[in-house]
C-alpha atoms as a printed R data frame, in Angstrom:
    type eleno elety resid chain resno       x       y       z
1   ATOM     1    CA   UNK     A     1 -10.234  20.101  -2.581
2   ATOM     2    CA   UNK     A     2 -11.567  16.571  -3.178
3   ATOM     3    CA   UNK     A     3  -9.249  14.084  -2.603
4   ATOM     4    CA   UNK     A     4  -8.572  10.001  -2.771
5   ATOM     5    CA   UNK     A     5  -5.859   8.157  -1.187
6   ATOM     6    CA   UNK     A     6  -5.204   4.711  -1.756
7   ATOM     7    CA   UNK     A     7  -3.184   2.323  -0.251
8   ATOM     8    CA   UNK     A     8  -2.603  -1.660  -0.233
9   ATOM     9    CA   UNK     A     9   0.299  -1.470   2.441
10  ATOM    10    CA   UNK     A    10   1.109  -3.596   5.886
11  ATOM    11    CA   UNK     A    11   0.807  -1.750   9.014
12  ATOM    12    CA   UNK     A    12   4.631  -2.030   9.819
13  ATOM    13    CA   UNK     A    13   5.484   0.197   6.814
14  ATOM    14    CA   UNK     A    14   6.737   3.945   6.617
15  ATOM    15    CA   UNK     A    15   4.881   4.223   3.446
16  ATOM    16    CA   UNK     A    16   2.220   3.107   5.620
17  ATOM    17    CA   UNK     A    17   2.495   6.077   7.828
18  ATOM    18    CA   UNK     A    18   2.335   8.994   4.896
19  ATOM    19    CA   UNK     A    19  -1.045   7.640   4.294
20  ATOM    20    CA   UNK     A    20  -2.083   7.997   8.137
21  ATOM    21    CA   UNK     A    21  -0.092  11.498   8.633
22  ATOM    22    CA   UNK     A    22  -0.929  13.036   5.483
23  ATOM    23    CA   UNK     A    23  -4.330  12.003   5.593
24  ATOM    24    CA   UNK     A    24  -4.941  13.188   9.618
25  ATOM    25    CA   UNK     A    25  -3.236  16.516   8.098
26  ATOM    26    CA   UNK     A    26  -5.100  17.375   4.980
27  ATOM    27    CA   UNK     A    27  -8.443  16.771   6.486
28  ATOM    28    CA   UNK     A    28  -8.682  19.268   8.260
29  ATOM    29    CA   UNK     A    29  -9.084  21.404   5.882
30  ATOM    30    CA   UNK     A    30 -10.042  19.144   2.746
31  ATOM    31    CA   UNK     A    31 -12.331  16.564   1.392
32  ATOM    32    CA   UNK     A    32 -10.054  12.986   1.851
33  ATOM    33    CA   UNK     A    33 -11.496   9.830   1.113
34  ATOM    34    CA   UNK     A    34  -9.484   6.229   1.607
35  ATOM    35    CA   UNK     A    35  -9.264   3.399  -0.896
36  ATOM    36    CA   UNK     A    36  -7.537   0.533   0.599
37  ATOM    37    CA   UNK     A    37  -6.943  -3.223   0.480
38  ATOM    38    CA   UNK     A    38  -6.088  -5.777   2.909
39  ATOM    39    CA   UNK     A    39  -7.007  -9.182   4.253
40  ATOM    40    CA   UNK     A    40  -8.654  -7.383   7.385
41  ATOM    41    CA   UNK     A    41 -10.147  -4.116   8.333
42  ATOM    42    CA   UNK     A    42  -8.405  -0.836   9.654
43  ATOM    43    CA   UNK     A    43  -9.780   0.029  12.670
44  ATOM    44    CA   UNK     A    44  -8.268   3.235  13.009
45  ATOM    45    CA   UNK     A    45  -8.751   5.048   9.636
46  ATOM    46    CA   UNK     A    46 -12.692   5.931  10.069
47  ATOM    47    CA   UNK     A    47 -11.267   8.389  12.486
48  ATOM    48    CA   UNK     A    48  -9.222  10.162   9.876
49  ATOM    49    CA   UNK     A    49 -10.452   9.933   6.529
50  ATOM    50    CA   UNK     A    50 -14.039  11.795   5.294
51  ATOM    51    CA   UNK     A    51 -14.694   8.238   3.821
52  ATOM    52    CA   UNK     A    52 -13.135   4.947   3.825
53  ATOM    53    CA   UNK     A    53 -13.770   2.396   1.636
54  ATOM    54    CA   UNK     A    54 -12.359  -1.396   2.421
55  ATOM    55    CA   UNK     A    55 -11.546  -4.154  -0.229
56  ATOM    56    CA   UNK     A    56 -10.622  -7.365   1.328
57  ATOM    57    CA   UNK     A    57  -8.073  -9.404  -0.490
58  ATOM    58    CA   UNK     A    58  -6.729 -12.351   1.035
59  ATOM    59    CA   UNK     A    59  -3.426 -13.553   0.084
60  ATOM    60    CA   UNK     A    60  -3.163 -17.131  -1.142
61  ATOM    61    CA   UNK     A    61  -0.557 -19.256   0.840
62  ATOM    62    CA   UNK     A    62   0.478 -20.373  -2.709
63  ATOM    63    CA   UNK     A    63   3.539 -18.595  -4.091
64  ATOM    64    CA   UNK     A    64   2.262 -19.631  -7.121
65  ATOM    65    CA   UNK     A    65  -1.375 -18.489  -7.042
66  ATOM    66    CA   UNK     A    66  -0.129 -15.904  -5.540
67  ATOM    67    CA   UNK     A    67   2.167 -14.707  -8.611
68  ATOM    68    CA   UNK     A    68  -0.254 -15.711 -11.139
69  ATOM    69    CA   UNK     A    69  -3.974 -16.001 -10.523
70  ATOM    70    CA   UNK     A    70  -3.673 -13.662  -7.707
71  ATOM    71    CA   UNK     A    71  -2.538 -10.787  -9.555
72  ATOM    72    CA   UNK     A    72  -4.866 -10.993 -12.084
73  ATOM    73    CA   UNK     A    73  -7.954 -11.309  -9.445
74  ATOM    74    CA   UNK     A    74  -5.911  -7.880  -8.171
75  ATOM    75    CA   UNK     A    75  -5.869  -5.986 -11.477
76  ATOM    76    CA   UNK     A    76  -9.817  -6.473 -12.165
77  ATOM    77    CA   UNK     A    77 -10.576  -5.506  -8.397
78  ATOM    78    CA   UNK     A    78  -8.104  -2.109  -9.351
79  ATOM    79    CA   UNK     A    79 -10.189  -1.627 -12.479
80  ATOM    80    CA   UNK     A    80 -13.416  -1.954  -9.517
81  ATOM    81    CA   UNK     A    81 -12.085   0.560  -7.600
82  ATOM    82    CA   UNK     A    82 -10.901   3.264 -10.234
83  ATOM    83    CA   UNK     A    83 -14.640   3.220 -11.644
84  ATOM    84    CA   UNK     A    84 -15.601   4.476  -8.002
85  ATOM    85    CA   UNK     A    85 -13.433   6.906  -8.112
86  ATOM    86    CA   UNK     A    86 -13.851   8.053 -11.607
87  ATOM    87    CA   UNK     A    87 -17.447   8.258 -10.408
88  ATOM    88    CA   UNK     A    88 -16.480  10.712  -7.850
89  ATOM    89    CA   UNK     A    89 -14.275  12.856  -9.579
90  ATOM    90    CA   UNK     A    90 -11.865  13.445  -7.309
91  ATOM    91    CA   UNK     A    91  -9.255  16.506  -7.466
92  ATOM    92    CA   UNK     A    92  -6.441  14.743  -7.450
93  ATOM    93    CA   UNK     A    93  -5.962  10.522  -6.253
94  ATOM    94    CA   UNK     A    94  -2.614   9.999  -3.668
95  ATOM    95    CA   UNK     A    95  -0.991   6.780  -4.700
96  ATOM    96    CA   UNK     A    96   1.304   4.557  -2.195
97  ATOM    97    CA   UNK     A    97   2.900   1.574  -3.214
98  ATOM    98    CA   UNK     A    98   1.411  -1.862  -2.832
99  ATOM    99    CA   UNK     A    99   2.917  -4.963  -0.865
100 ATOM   100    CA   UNK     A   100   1.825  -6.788  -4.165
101 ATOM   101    CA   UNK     A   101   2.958  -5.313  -7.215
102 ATOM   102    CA   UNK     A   102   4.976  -2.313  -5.588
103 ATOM   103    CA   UNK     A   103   3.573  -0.272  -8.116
104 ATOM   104    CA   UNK     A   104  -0.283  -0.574  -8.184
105 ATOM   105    CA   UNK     A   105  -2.534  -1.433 -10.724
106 ATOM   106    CA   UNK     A   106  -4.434   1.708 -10.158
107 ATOM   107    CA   UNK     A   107  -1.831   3.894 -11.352
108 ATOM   108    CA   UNK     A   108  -2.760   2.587 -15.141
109 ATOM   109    CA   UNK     A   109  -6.434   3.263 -14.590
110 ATOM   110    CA   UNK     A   110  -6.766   6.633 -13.029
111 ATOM   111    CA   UNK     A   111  -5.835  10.137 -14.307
112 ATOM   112    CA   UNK     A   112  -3.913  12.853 -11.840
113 ATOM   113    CA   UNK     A   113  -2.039  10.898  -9.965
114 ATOM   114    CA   UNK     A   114   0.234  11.222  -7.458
115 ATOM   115    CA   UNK     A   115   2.293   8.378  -6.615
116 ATOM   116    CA   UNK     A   116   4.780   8.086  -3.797
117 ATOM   117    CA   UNK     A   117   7.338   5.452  -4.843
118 ATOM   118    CA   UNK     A   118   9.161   4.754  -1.512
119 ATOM   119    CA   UNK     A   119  11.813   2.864  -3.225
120 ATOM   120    CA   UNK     A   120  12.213   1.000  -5.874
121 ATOM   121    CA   UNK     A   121  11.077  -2.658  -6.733
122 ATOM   122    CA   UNK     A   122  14.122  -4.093  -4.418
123 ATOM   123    CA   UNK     A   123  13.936  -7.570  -5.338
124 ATOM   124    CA   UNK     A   124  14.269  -7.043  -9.601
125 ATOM   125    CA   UNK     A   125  16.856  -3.648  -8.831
126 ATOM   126    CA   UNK     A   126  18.656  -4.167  -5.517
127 ATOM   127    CA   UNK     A   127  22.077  -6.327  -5.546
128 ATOM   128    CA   UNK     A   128  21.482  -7.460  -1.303
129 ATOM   129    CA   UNK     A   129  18.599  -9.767  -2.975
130 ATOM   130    CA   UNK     A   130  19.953 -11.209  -6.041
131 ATOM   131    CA   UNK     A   131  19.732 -15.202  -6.148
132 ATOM   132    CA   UNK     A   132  21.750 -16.996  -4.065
133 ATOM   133    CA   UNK     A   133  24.583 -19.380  -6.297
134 ATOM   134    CA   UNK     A   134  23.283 -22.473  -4.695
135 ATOM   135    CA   UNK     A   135  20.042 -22.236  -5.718
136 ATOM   136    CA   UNK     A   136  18.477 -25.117  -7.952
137 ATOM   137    CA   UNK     A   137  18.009 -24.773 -11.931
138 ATOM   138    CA   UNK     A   138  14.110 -25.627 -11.162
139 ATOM   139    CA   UNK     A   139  13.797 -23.234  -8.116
140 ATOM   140    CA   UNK     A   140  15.901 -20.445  -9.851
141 ATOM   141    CA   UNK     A   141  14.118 -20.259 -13.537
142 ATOM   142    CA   UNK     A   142  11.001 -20.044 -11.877
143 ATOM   143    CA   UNK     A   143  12.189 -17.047  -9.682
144 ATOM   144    CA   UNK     A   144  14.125 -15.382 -12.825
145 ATOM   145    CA   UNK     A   145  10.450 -15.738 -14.465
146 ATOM   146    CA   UNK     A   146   8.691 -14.424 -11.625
147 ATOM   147    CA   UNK     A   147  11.348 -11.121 -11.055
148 ATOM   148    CA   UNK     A   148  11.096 -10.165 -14.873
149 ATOM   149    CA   UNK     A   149   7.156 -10.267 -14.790
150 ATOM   150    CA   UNK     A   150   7.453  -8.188 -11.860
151 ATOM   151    CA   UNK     A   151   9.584  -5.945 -12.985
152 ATOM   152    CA   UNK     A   152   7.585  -5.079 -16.254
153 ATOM   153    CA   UNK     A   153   4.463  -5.075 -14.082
154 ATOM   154    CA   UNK     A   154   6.208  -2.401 -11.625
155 ATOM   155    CA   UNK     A   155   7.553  -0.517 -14.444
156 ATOM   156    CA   UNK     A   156   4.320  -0.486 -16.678
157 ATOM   157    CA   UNK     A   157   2.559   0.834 -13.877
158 ATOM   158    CA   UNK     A   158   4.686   3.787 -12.648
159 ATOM   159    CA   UNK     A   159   5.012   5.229 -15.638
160 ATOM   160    CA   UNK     A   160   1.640   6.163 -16.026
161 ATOM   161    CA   UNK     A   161   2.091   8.158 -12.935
162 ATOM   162    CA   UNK     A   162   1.203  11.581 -13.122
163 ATOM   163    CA   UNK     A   163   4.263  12.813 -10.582
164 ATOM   164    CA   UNK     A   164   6.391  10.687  -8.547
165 ATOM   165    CA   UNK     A   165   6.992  11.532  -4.867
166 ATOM   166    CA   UNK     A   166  10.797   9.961  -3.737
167 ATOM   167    CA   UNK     A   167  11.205  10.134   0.158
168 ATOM   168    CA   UNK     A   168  15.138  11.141  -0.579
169 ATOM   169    CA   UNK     A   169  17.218  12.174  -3.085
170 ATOM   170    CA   UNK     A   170  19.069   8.533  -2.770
171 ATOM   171    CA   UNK     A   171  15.635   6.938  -3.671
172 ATOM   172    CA   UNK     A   172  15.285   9.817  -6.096
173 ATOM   173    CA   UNK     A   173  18.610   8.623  -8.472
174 ATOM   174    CA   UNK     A   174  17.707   4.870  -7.649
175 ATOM   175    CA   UNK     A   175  14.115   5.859  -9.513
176 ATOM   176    CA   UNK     A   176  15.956   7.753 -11.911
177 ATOM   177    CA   UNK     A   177  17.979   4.442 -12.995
178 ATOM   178    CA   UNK     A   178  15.262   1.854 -12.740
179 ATOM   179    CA   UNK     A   179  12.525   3.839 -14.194
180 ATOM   180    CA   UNK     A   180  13.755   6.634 -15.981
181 ATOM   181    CA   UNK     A   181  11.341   9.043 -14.414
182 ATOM   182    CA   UNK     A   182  12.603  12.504 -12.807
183 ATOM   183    CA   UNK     A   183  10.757  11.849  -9.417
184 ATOM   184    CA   UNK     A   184  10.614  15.285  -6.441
185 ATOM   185    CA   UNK     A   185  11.797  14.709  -3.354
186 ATOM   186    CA   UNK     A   186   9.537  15.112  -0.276
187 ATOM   187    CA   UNK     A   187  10.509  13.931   2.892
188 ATOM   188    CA   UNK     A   188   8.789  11.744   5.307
189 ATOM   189    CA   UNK     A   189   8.145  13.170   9.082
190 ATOM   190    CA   UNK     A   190   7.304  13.073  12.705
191 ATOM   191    CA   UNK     A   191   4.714  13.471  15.228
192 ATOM   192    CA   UNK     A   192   7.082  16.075  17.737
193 ATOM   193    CA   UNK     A   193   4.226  15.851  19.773
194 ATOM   194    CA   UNK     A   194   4.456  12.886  20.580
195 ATOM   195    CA   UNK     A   195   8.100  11.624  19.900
196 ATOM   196    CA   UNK     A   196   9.732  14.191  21.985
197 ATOM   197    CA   UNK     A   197  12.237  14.067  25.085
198 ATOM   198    CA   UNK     A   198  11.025  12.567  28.251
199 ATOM   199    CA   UNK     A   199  13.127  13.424  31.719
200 ATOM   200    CA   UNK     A   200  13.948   9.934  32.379
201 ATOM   201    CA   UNK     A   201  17.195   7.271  33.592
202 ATOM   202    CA   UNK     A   202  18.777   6.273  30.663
203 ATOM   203    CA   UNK     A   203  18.188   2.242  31.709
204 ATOM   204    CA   UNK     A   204  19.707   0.903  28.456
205 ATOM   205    CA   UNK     A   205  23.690   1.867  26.498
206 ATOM   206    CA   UNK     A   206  22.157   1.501  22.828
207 ATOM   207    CA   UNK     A   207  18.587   0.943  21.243
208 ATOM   208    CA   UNK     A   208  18.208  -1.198  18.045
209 ATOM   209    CA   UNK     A   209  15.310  -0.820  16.598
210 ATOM   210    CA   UNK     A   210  14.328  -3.655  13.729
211 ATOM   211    CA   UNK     A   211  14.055  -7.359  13.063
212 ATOM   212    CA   UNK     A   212  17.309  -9.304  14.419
213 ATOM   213    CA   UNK     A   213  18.124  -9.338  10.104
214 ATOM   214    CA   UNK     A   214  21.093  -9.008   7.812
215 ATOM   215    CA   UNK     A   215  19.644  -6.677   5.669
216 ATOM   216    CA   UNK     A   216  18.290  -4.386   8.931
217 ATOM   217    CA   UNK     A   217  22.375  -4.250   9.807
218 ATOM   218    CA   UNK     A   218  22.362  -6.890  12.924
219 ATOM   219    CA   UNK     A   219  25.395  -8.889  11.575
220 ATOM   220    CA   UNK     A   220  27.237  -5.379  11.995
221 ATOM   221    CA   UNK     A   221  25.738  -4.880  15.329
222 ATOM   222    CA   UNK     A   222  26.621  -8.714  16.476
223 ATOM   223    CA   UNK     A   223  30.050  -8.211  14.960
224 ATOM   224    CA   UNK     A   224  30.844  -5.325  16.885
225 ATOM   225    CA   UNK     A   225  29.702  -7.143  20.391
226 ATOM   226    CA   UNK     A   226  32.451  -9.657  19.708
227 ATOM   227    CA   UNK     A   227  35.200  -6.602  20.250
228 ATOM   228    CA   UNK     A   228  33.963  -6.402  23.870
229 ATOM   229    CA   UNK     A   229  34.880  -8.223  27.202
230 ATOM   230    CA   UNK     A   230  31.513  -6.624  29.238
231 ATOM   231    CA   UNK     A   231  28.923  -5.500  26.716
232 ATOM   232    CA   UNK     A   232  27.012  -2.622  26.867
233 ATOM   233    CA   UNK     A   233  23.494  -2.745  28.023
234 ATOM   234    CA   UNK     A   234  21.261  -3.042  24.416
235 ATOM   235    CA   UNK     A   235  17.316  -3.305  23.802
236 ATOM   236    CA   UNK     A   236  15.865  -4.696  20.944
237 ATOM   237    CA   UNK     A   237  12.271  -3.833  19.490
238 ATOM   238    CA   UNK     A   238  10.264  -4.143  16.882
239 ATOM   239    CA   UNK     A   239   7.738  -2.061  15.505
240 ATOM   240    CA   UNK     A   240   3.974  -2.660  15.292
241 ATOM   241    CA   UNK     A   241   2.961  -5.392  13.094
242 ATOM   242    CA   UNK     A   242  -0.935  -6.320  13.009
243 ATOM   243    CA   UNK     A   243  -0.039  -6.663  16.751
244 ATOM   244    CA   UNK     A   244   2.919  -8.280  16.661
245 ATOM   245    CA   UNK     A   245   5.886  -5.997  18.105
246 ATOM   246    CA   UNK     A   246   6.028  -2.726  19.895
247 ATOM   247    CA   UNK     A   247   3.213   0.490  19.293
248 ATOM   248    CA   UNK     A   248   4.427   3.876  18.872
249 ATOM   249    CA   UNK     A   249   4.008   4.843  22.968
250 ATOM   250    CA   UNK     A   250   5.750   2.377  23.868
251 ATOM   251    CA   UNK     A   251   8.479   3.072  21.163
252 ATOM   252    CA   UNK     A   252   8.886   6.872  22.745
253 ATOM   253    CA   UNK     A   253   9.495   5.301  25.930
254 ATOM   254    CA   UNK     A   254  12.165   2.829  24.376
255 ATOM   255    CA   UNK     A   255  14.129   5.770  22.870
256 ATOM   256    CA   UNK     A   256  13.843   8.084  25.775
257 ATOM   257    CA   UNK     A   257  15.109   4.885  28.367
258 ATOM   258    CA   UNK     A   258  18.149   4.996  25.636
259 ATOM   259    CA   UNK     A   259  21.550   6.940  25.264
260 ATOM   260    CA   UNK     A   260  22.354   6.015  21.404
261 ATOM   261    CA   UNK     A   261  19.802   4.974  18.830
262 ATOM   262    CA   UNK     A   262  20.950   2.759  16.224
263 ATOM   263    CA   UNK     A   263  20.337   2.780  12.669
264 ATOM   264    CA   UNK     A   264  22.501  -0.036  10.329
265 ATOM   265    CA   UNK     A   265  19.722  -0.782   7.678
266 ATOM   266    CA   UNK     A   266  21.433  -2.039   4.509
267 ATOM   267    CA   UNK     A   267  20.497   0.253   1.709
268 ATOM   268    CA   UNK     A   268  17.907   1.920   3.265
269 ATOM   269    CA   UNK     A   269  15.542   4.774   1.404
270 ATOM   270    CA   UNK     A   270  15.380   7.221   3.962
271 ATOM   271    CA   UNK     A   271  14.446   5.194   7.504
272 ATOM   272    CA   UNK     A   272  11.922   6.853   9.998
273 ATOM   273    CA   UNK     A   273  14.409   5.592  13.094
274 ATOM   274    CA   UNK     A   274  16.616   8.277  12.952
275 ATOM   275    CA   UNK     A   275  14.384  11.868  12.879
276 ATOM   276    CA   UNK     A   276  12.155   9.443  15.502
277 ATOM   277    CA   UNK     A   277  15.313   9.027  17.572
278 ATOM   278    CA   UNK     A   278  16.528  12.878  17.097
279 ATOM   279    CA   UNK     A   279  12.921  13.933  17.860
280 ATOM   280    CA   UNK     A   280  13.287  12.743  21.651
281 ATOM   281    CA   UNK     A   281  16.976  13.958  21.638
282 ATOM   282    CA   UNK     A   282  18.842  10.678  21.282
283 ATOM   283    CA   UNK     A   283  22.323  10.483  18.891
284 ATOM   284    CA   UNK     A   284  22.241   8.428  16.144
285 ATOM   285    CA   UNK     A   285  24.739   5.984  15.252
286 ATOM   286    CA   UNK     A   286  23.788   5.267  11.410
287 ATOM   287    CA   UNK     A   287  25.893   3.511   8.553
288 ATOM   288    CA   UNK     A   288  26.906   6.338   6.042
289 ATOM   289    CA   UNK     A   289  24.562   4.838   3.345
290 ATOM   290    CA   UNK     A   290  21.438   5.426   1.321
291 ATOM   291    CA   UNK     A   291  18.795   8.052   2.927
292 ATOM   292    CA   UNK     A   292  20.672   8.098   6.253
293 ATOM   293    CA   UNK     A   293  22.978  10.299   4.612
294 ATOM   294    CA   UNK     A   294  20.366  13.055   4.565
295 ATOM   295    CA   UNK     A   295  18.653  12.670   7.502
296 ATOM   296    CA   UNK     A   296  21.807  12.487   9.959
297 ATOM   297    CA   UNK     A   297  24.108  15.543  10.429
298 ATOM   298    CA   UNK     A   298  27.871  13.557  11.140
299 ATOM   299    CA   UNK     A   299  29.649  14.728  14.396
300 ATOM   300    CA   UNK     A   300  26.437  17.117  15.188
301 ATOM   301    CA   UNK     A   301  22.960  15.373  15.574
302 ATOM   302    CA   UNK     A   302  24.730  11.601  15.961
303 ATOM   303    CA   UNK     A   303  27.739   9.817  13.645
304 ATOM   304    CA   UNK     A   304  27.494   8.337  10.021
305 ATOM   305    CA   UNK     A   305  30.281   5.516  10.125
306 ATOM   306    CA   UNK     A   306  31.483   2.771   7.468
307 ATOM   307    CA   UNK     A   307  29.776  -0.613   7.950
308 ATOM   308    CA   UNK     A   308  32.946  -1.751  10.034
309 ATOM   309    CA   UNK     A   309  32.579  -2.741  13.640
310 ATOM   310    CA   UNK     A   310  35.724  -1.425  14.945
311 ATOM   311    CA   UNK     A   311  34.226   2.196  13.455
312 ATOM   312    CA   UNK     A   312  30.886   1.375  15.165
313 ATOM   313    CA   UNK     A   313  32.376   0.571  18.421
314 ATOM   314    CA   UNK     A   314  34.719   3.817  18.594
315 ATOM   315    CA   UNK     A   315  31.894   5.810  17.876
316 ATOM   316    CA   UNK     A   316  29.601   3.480  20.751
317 ATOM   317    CA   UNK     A   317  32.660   4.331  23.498
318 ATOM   318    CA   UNK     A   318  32.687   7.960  22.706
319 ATOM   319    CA   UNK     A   319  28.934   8.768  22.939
320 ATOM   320    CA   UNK     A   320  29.210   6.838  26.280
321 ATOM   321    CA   UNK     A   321  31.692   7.932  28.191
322 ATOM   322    CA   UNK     A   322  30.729  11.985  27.432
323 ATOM   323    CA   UNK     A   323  27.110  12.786  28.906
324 ATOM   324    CA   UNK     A   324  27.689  16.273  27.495
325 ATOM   325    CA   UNK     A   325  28.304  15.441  23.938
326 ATOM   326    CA   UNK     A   326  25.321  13.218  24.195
327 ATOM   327    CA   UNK     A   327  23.288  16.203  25.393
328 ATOM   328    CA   UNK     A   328  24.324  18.501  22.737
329 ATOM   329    CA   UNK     A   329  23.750  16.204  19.742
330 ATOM   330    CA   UNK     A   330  20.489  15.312  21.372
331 ATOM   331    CA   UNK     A   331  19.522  19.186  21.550
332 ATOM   332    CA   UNK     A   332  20.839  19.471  17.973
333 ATOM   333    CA   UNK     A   333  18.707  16.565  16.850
334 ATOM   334    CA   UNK     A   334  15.592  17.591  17.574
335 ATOM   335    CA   UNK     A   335  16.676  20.983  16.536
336 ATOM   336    CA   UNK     A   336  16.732  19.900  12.623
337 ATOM   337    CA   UNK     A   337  13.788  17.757  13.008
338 ATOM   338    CA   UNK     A   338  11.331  20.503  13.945
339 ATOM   339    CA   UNK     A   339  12.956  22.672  11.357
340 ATOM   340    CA   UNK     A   340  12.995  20.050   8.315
341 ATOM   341    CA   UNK     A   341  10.997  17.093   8.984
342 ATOM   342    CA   UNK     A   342   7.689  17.083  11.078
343 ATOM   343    CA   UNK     A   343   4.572  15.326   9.124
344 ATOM   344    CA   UNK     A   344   3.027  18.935   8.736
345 ATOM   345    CA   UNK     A   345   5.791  20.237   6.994
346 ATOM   346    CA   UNK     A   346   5.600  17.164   4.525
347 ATOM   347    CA   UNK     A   347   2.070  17.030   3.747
348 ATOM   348    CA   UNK     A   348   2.637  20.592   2.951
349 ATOM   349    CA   UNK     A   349   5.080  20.044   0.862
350 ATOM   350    CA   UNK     A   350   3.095  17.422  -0.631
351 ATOM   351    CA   UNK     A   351   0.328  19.667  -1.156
352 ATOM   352    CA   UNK     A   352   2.123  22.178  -3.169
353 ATOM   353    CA   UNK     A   353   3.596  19.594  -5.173
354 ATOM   354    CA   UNK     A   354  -0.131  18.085  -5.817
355 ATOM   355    CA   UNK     A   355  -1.634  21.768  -7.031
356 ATOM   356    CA   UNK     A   356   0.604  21.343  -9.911
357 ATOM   357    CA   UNK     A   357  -1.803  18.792 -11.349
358 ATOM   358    CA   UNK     A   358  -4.875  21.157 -11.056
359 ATOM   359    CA   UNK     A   359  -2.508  24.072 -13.064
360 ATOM   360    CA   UNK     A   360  -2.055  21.270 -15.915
């Protein structure tokens, strides 16, 4: 098969990630161009992809050219890039969201498409970012103006999707709500070859992995240090970002020096910290929210607890003081990850859902 993928995605993102796995995976075997756009070239896609073609677009440091001219300057340089691709009649074009308009342009301009809608546009349909009280008449019109453009931008655009991919069946019913559209679940993945278990001390109590942010669940975690006379040992990291932040080998490492992973994310879609934790055999602690629901098994590959830190801490104290529960839930981790969600199982899956477009 001929394929395109296109993408207009930061480095740091999972969404980010389907493009790389699926892409490494479906090469082998088919013909997968890239589309993407950024303010600087991807070094490491020319590796992957049969093609890749590069459209630099610079951000403005204006919000306001930003959310005016700037999206306009983006929807003629779509138009651009779906005539190349019209051109080469591809099979089928892979859609991933865009870190401008959440739902591309492209998606109005190209025919059998696929588009993988991570989530929601979180700042028109989420309650965590609606505007703060305090907020000036001036500052908060403009940002009421700004959200509803968005939103019918967003909107307008997914629906002339093809299919829509959800990464979980809690981004599935928040699509359902925003959008109206019946989207199929396929799961994200892991590389088990390379997150796996690593024979090594356990130098640190508890791994957090994420920006020290509300919304990424560090209140909770700071909250629940305050319940303790000597803390456990914690790490913090960050992932990759443009070089800024920790790269995936170095990640592995983190997890494997760790006895508990961490995953408080406020809302979150699905979350690639858990299966990447359960892949090298550490327990996850996760809040009993949003896609961590589905990815962690409570009581046998970690704990899904209430966003309370007395709950978190309980659950902290028991996975430490029993080196054999640990083990087991680690085993039993890794266990569910190899058996529901590895990147080739996913790209499979995404592959059988794509050769419904060549039936129609």
């Amino acid at each position: 098969m001929k394929i395109a993928f296109f993408h207009e995605l930061t480095s740091l993102s999972g969404a980010r990630k389907v493009v790389e796995e699926y892409g490494r995976i479906l090469s082998k075997e088919h013909e997968v161009d890239l589309y993407y756009v950024d303010d600087i070239e991807d070094a490491i896609v020319s590796s992957i992809f049969n093609k890749v073609y590069y459209f630099k677009f610079a951000g403005s440091k204006s919000r306001i050219y930003r959310d005016s001219i700037g999206l306009i300057r983006l929807f003629f340089l779509h138009k651009k890039i779906a005539k190349i691709m019209q051109d080469k009649d591809y099979d089928f074009v892979f859609i991933s969201p865009s870190k401008f308009t959440q739902a591309p342009f492209l998606l109005r301009m190209t025919k059998k498409t696929i588009y993988f809608c991570q989530e929601p546009l979180r700042m028109v349909y989420d309650p965590i970012f609606r505007l703060p009280e305090d907020l000036n008449y001036f500052k908060k019109l403009y940002e009421k103006i700004n959200r509803l453009s968005r939103k019918v931008i967003d909107k307008n655009n997914i629906s002339k999707a093809k299919i829509v991919l959800a990464n979980s069946l809690f981004s599935k019913e928040n699509i359902k709500k925003a959008y109206g559209i019946n989207a199929i679940v396929c799961y994200l993945g892991v590389d088990t070859d390379k997150f796996k278990p690593v024979r090594t001390n356990k130098f640190t109590d508890i791994l957090f992995i994420g920006e020290k942010e509300n919304i990424e669940g560090f209140d909770l975690f700071e909250n629940t240090m305050t319940l303790y006379k000597k803390k456990p040992l914690f790490s913090f990291v960050s992932r990759d970002a443009k070089g800024i932040g920790i790269n995936e080998d170095s990640l592995v490492n983190e997890i494997n020096k760790a006895k508990i992973a961490l995953s408080l994310s406020k809302s979150e879609p699905f979350g690639l910290i858990p299966i990447e934790s359960m892949a090298c055999e550490a327990p996850v602690i996760a809040v009993n929210e949003g896609g961590f629901k589905e990815s962690v098994i409570n009581g046998k590959t970690g704990f899904l607890i209430e966003r309370k830190p007395e709950e978190l801490k309980d659950k902290i104290d028991l996975l430490l003081s029993d080196d054999k529960l640990r083990a087991q839930m680690g085993e039993n981790g890794r266990k569910l990850v190899l058996d529901k969600f590895t990147w080739v199982k996913s790209a499979n899956r995404f592959l059988n859902i794509a050769k419904t477009i060549m039936k129609s």
